[in-house]
N, CA and C atoms as a LAMMPS dump frame, in Angstrom:
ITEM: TIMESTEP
0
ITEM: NUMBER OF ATOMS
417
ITEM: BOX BOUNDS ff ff ff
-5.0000000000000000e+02 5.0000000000000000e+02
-5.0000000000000000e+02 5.0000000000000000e+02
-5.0000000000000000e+02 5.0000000000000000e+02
ITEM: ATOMS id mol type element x y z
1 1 1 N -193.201 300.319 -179.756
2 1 2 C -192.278 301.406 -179.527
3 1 3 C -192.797 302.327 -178.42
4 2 1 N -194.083 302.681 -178.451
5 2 2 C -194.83 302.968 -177.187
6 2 3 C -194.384 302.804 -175.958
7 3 1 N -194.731 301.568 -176.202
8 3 2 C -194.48 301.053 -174.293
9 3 3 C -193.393 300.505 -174.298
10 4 1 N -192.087 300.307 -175.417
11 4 2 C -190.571 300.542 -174.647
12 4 3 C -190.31 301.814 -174.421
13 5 1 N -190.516 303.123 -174.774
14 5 2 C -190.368 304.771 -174.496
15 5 3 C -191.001 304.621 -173.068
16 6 1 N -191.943 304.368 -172.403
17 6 2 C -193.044 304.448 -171.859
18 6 3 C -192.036 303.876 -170.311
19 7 1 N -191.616 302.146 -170.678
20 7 2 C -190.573 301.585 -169.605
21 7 3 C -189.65 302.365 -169.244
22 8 1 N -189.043 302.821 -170.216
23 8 2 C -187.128 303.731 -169.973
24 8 3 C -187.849 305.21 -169.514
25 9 1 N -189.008 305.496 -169.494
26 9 2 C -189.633 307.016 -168.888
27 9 3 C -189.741 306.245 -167.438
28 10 1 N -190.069 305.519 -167.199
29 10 2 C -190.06 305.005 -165.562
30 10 3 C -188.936 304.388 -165.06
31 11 1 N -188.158 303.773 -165.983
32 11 2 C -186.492 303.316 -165.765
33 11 3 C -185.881 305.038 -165.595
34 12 1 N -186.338 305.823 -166.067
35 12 2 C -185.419 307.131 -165.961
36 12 3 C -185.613 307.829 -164.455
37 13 1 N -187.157 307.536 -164.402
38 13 2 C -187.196 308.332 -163.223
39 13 3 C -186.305 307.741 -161.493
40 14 1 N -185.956 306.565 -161.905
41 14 2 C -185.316 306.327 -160.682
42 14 3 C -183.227 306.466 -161.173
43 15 1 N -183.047 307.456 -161.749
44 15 2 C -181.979 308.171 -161.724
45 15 3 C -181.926 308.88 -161.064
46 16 1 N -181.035 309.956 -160.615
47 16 2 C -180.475 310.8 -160.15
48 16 3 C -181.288 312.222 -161.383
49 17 1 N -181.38 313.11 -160.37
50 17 2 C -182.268 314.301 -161.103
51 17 3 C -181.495 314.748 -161.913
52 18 1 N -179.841 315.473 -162.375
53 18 2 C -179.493 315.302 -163.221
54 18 3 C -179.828 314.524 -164.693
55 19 1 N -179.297 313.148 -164.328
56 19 2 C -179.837 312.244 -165.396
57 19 3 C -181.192 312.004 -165.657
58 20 1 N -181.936 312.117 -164.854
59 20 2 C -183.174 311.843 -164.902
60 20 3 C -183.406 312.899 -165.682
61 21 1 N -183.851 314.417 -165.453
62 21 2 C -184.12 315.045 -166.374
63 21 3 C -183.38 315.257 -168.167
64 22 1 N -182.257 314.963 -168.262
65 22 2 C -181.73 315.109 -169.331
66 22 3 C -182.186 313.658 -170.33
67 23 1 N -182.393 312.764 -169.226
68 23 2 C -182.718 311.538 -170.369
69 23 3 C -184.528 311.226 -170.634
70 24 1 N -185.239 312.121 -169.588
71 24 2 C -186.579 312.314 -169.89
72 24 3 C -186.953 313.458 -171.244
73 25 1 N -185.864 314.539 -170.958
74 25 2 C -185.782 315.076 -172.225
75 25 3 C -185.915 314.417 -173.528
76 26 1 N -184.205 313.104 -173.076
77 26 2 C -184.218 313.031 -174.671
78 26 3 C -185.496 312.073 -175.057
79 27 1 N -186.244 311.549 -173.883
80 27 2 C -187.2 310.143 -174.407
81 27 3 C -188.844 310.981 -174.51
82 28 1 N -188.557 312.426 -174.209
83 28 2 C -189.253 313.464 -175.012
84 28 3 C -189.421 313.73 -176.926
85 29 1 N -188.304 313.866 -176.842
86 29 2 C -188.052 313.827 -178.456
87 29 3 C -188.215 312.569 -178.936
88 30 1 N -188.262 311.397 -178.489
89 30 2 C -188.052 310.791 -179.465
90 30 3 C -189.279 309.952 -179.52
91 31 1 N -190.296 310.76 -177.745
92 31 2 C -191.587 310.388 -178.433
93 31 3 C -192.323 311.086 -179.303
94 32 1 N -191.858 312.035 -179.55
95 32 2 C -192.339 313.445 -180.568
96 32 3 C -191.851 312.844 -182.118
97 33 1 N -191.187 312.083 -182.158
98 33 2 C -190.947 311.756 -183.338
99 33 3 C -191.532 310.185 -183.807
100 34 1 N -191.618 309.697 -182.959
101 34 2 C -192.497 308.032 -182.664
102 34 3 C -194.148 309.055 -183.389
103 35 1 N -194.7 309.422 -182.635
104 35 2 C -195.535 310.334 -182.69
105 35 3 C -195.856 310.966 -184.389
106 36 1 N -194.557 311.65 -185.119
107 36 2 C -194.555 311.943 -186.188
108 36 3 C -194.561 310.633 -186.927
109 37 1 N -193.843 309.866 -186.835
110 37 2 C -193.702 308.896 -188
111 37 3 C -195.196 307.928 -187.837
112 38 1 N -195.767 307.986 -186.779
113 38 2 C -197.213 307.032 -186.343
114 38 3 C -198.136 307.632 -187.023
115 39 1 N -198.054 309.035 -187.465
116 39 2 C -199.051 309.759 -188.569
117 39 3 C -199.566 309.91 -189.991
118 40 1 N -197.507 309.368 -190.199
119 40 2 C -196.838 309.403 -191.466
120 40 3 C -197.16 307.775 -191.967
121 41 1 N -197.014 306.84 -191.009
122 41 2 C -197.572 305.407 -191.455
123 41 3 C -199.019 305.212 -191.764
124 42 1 N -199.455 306.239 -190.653
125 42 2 C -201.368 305.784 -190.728
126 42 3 C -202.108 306.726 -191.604
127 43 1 N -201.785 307.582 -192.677
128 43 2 C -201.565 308.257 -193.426
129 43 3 C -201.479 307.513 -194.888
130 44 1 N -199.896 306.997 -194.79
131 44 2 C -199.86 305.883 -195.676
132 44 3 C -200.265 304.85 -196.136
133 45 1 N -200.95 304.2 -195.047
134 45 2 C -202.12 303.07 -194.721
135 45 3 C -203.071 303.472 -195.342
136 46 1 N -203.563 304.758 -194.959
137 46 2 C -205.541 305.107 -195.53
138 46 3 C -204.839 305.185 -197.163
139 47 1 N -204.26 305.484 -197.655
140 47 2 C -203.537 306.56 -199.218
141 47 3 C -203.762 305.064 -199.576
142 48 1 N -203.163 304.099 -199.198
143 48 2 C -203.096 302.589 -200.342
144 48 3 C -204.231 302.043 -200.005
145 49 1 N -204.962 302.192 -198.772
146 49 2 C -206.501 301.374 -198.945
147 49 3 C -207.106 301.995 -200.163
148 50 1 N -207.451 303.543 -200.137
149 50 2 C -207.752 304.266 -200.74
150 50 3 C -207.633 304.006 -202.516
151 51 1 N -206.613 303.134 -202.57
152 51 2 C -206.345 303.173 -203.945
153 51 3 C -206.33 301.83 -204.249
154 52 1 N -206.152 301.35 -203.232
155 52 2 C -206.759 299.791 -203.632
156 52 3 C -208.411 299.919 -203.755
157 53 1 N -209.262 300.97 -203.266
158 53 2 C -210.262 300.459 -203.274
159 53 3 C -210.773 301.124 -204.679
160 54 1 N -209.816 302.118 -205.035
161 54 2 C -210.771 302.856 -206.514
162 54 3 C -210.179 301.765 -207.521
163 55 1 N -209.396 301.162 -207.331
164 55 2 C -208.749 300.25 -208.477
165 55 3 C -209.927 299.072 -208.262
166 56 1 N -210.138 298.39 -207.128
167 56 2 C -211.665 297.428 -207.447
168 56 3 C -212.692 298.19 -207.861
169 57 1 N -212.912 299.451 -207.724
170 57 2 C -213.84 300.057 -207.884
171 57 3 C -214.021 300.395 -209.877
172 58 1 N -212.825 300.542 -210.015
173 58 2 C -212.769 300.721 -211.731
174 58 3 C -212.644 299.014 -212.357
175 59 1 N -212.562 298.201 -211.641
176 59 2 C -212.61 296.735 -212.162
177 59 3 C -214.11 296.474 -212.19
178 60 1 N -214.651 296.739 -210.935
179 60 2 C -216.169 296.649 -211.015
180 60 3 C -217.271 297.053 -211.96
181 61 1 N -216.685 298.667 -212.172
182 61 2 C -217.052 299.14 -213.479
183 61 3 C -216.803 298.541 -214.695
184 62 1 N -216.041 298.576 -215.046
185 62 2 C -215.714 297.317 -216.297
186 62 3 C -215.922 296.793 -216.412
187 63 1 N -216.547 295.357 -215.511
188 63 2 C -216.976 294.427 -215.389
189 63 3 C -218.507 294.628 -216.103
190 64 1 N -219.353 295.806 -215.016
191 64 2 C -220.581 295.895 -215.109
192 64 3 C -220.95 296.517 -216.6
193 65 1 N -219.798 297.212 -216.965
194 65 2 C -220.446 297.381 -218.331
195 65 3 C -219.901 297.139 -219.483
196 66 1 N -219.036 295.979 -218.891
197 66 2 C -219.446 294.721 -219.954
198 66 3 C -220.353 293.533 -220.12
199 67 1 N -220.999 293.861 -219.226
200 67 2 C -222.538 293.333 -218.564
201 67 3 C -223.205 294.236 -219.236
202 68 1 N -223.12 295.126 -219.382
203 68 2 C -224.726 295.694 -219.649
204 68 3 C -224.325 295.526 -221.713
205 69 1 N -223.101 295.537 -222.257
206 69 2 C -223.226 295.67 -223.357
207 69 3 C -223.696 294.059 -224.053
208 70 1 N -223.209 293.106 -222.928
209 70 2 C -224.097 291.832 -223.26
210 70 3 C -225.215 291.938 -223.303
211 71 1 N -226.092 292.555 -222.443
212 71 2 C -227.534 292.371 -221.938
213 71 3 C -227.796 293.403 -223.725
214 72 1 N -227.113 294.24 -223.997
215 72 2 C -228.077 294.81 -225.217
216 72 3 C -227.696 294.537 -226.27
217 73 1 N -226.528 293.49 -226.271
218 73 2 C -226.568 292.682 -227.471
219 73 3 C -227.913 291.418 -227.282
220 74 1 N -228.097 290.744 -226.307
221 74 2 C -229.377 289.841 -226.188
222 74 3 C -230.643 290.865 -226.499
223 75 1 N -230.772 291.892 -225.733
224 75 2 C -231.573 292.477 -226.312
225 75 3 C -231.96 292.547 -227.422
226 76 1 N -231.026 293.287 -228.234
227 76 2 C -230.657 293.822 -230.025
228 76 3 C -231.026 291.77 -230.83
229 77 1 N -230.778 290.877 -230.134
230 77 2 C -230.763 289.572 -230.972
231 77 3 C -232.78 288.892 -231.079
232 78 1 N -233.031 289.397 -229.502
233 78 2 C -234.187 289.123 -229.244
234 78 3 C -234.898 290.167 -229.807
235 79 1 N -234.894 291.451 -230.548
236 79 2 C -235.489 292.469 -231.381
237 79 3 C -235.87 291.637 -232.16
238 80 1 N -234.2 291.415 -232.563
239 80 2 C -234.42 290.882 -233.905
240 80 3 C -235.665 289.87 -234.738
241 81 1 N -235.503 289.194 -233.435
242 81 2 C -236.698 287.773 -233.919
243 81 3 C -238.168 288.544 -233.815
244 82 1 N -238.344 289.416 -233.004
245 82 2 C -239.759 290.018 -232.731
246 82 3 C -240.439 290.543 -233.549
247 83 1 N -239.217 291.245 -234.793
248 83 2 C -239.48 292.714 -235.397
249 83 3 C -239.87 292.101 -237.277
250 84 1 N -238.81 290.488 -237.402
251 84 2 C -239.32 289.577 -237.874
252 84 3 C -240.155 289.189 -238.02
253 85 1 N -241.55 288.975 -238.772
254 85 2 C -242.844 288.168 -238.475
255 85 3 C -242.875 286.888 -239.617
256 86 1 N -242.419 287.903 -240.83
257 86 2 C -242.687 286.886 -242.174
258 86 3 C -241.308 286.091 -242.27
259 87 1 N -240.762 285.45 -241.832
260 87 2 C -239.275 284.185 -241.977
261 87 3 C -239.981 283.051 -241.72
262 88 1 N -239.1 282.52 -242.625
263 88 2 C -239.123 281.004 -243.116
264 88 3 C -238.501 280.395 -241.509
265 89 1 N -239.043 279.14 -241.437
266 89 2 C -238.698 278.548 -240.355
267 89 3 C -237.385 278.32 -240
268 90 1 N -236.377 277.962 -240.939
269 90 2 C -234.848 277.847 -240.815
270 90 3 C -234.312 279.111 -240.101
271 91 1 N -234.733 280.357 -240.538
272 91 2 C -234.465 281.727 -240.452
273 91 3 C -234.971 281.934 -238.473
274 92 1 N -236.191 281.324 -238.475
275 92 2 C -236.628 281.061 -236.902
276 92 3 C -235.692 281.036 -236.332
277 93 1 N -235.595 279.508 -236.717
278 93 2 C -234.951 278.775 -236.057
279 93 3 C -233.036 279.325 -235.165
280 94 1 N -232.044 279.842 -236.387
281 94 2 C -231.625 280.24 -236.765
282 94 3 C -231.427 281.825 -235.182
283 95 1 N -232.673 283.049 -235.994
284 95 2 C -232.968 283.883 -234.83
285 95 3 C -232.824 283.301 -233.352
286 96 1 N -234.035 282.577 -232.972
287 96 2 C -234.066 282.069 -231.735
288 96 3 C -232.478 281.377 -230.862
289 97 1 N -232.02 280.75 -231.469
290 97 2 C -230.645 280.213 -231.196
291 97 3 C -230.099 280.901 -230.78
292 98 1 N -229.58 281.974 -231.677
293 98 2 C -229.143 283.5 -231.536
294 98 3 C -229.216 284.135 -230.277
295 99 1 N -230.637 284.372 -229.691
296 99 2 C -231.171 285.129 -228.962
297 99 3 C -231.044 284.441 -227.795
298 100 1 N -231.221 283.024 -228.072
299 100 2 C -231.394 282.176 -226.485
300 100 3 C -230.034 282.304 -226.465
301 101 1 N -228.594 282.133 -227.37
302 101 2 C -227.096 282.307 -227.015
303 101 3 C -226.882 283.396 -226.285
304 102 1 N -227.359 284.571 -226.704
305 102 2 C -226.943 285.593 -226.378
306 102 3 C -227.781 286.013 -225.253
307 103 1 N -228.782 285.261 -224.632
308 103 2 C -229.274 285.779 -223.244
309 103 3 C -228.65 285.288 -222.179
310 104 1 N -228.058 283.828 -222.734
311 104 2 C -227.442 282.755 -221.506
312 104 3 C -225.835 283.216 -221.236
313 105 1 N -225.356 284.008 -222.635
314 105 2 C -223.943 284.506 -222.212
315 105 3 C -224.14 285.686 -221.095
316 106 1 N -225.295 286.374 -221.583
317 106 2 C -225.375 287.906 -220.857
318 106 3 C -226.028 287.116 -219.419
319 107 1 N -226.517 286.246 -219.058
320 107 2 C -226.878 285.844 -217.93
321 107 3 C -225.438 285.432 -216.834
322 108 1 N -224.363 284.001 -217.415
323 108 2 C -223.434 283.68 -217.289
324 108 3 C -222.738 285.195 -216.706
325 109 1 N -222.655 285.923 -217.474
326 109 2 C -221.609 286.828 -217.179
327 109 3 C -222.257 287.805 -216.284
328 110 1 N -223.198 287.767 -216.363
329 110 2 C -224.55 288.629 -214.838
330 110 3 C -223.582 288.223 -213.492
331 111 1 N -224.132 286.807 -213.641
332 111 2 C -223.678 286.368 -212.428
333 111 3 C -222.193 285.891 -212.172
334 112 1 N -221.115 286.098 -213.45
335 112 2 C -219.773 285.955 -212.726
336 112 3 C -219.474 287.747 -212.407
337 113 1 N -220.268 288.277 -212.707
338 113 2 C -219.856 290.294 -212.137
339 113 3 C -220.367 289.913 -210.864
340 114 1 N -221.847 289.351 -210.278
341 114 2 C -222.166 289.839 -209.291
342 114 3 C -220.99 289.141 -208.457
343 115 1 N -220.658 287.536 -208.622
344 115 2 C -219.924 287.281 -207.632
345 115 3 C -218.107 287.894 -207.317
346 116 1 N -217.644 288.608 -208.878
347 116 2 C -216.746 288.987 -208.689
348 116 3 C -216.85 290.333 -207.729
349 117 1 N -218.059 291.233 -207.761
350 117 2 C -218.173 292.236 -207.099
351 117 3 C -218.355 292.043 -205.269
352 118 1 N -219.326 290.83 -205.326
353 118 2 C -219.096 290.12 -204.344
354 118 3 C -218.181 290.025 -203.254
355 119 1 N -217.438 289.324 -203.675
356 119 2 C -215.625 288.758 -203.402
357 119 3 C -215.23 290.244 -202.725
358 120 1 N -215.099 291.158 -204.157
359 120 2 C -214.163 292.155 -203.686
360 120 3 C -214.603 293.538 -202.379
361 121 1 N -215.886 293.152 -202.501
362 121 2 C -216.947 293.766 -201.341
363 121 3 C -216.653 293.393 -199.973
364 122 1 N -216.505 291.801 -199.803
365 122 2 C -216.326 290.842 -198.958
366 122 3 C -214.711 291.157 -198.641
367 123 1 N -213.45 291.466 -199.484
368 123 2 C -212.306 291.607 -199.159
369 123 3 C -212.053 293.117 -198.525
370 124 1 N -212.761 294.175 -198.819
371 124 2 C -212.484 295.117 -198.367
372 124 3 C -212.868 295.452 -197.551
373 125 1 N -213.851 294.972 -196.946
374 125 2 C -214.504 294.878 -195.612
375 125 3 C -213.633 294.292 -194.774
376 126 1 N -212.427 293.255 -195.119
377 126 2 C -211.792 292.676 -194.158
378 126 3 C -210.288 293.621 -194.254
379 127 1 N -210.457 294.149 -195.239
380 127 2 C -208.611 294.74 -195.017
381 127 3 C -208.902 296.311 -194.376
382 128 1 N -209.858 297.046 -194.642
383 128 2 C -209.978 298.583 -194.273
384 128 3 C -210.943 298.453 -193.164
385 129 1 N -210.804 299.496 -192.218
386 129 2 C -211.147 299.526 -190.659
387 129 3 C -212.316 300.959 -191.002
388 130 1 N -212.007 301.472 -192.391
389 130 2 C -212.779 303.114 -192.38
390 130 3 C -214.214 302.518 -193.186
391 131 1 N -215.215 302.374 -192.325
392 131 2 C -216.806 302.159 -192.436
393 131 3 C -217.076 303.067 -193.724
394 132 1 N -216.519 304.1 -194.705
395 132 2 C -217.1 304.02 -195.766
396 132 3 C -216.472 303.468 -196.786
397 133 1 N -215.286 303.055 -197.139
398 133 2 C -214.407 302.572 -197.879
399 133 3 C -215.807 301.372 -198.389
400 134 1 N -215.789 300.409 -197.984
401 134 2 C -217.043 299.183 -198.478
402 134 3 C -218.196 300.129 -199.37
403 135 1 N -218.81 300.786 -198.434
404 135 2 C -219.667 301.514 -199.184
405 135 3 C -219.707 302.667 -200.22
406 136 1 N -218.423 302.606 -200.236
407 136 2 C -218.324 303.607 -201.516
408 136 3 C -218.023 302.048 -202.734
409 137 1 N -217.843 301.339 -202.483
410 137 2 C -217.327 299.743 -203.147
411 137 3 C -218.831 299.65 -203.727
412 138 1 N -219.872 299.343 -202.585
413 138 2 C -221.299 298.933 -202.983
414 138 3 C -221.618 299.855 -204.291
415 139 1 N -221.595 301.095 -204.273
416 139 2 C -222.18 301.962 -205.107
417 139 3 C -221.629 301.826 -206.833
């Protein structure tokens, strides 16, 4: 829209001064308003990056601490067996299972957060042009 306003401002000037000035006028206004609405879009642009990025940003969270409530359920399972001394071997046995389940889920799910955080680190870097948007993502 630019540089058709931009052509008809140099198509105008080879009018007649009459026309010429009245139609430089009007391609005045209506770059004044090209102008307004180019503010009103890029405006609108930052507002939905912006909210696309707190919405990964509250997925991330969620993610991570449902990560961490795994990691202290493995924790809380691996107590368990430690705090144990006198059990019968079945009861071991039994504990340990437990504990090795519940470290390999909290591991599993370690690493599907990091790569989901990953991903969405990696996507916002490609859709937003504003150098802190990512890094407010990292944090």
């Amino acid at each position: 829209a630019k540089t058709f306003l931009a052509m008809k401002r140099l198509a105008a000037k080879r009018l007649s001064e009459t026309s010429a000035a009245s139609t430089a006028e009007e391609l005045s206004n209506l770059q004044g308003r090209l102008d307004v609405v180019a503010k009103k879009v890029t405006a609108t642009k930052r507002a939905m990056t912006e909210r696309r990025m707190a919405t990964v940003k509250r997925e991330g969270e969620a993610k991570v601490a449902m990560a961490e409530k795994q990691v202290e359920e493995a924790v809380e399972a691996t107590k368990a067996l430690a705090e144990n001394t006198s059990l019968e071997t079945s009861d071991v046995k039994r504990l340990c299972e437990g504990a090795g389940s519940a470290q390999q889920a909290a591991s599993a799910f370690i690493a599907e957060t990091k790569g989901f955080l990953q991903e969405r680190q990696r996507d916002s870097k490609l859709v937003t042009t504003d150098a802190s948007m990512p890094g407010e993502l990292s944090k």
